[in-house]
Structure formats: structure tokens, C-alpha cells
C-alpha positions, 0 to 999 in steps of 0.5 A, a space after each residue: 800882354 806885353 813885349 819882354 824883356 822890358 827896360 825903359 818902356 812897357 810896350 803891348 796892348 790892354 784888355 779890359 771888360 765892362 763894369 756891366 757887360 761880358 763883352 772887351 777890348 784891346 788896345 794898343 799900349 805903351 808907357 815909359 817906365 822911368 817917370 816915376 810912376 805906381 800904376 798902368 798910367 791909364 791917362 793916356 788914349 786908347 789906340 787901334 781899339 777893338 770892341 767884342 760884344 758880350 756874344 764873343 762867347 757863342 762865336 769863339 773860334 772866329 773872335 779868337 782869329 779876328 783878335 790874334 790877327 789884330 793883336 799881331 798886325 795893327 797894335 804890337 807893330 805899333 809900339 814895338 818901336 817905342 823904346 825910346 823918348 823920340 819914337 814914343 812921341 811920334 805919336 802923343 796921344 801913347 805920351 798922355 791924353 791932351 785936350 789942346 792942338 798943342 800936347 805941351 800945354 798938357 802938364 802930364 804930357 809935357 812932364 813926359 816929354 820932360 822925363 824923355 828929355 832927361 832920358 836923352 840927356 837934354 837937361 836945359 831942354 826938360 828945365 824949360 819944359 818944367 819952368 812953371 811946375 812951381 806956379 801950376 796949382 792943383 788938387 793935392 798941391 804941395 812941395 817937391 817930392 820924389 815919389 809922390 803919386 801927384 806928377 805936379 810934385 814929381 815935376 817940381 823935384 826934377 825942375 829941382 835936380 835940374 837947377 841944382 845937381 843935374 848929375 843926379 838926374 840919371 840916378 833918379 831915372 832909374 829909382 823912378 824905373 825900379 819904383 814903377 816896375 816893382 809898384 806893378 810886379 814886373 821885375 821878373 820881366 824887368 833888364 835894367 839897362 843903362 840910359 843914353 844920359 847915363 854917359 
């Protein structure tokens, strides 16, 4: 469930059942769409969670009104604002999961706030978030790639464009939003909308 139509972030809640149980959960959920990824980006925290037991079933009636309640007045107010760089990291644990106090020493979470920046024009700002992308090792290292599903590679591209043609960051923005909405099968749901860097 998510709010439509979408442009540069996917903003509503994620149900999920237990591998074992019959019973789920709903949490809160957004993501941006412009930073190249193929997938629901499930690295990011689990906000204004509810849990059902696997007896919901025998209790339908009260399950449904306690989860439309709680799908309406806690989760969609609490991203329906995340349509922008700034709003979505007001709170950033919905940016991505970071062990540390400090969310920027994550490399997933400050590419995030790499990507917004570009997002927002700020390109100096996302070529200082990204300076050490080419020394950060990792499983499946490698050069510089577009598209790769590996963010390290993702990153080393962008730190690329941002040194050397920074004009074609907005044009990659939106290939990398294309690339996420057609890997999920939402460009029926999908406005293409102009980013504020777009000039």
C-alpha cells in the first residue's frame, strides 16, 4: 500500500508474514526511488510496527479496525511528507539501517544522503559524502558501474560524474528512478517529474 502517484519517493507501509507463522506486520515505509536501486531496499528500519498473532484470523473484525486505524493515523502521516531529500532525513532510520550514533559513517546511508544531495543540487556537498567511496573495500568489490546492484559501485560512479561532468548527474537521477520503478513493476503508478537539480 503506498501513496500514488509516485515521483521520487515510495511512501506507505509493508505487510509481511512469518516464514512459520500465519501471523504479520505493518510497518511504516519509504524510500527514494532515484538512487538506483532493483529492489524494496529492505535495509532500512522498521518504524510504528504493528504485530498480528496467527489468531487474527478468529478475531477478524477487531484486527481489521485496529490495523486501518493504525495504517491511517500513525504510519501514512508519517511519511506521507517524505517527498523530498531534507524531509525523508529527519528521521534516518526510513534512509537506511546504521549501527553507529553517527548515521554518516554508514556507506548505504551516506550514499542516501549523497543521492539527495545531488537530488537538491548540492553536488560539492555529495562529493564530500562520497570522497573515500574508492577506498571503502567490500564483498563483490569492483570499478565504477552504473547499475550494479553492489552501492559501493553505484557510489564510485556518482563520485565519478561528480568530478568530471556534473551535468549529467540529473540525467543519471532519472535513469536510476526509471531503473527502480520498472525493477519493481510500478510505472503504471509512476509521474515522472522534473528534479529541483534539473534547473
Amino acid at each position: 500500500m503506498f501513496f500514488a502517484p509516485l515521483t521520487h519517493y515510495l511512501r506507505g507501509v509493508i505487510f509481511h508474514q512469518g516464514w512459520s507463522s500465519r501471523g504479520f506486520q505493518v510497518w511504516a515505509y519509504t524510500r527514494q526511488l532515484y538512487a538506483g536501486d532493483d529492489d524494496l531496499d529492505a535495509g532500512v528500519a522498521q518504524k510504528h510496527v504493528i504485530r498480528f498473532p496467527h489468531e487474527w484470523k478468529e478475531i477478524r473484525e477487531s484486527t481489521s479496525q485496529q490495523l486501518c486505524e493504525h495504517i491511517e493515523k500513525i504510519c501514512l502521516p508519517a511519511v506521507e511528507p517524505m517527498t523530498n531529500p531534507s524531509e525523508h532525513q529527519r528521521d534516518p532510520g526510513y534512509v537506511s539501517l546504521y549501527l553507529n550514533k553517527d548515521p554518516l559513517l554508514a556507506p548505504m546511508y551516506r550514499f542516501k544522503v549523497a543521492v539527495g544531495a545531488c537530488f537538491d543540487g548540492d553536488f560539492d556537498q555529495a562529493e564530500s559524502l562520497l570522497a573515500d567511496f574508492p577506498t571503502l573495500a567490500g564483498p563483490d568489490d569492483g570499478l565504477p558501474d552504473k547499475f550494479h546492484v553492489y552501492v559501493f559501485r553505484r557510489g564510485r560512479y556518482l563520485l565519478k560524474l561528480l568530478r568530471e561532468d556534473r551535468s549529467a548527474i540529473p540525467g543519471l537521477l532519472h535513469e536510476w528512478e526509471a531503473f527502480s520503478v520498472k525493477s519493481m513493476g510500478l510505472e503504471k503508478y509512476w509521474s515522472p517529474t522534473p528534479f529541483p537539480c534539473d534547473g
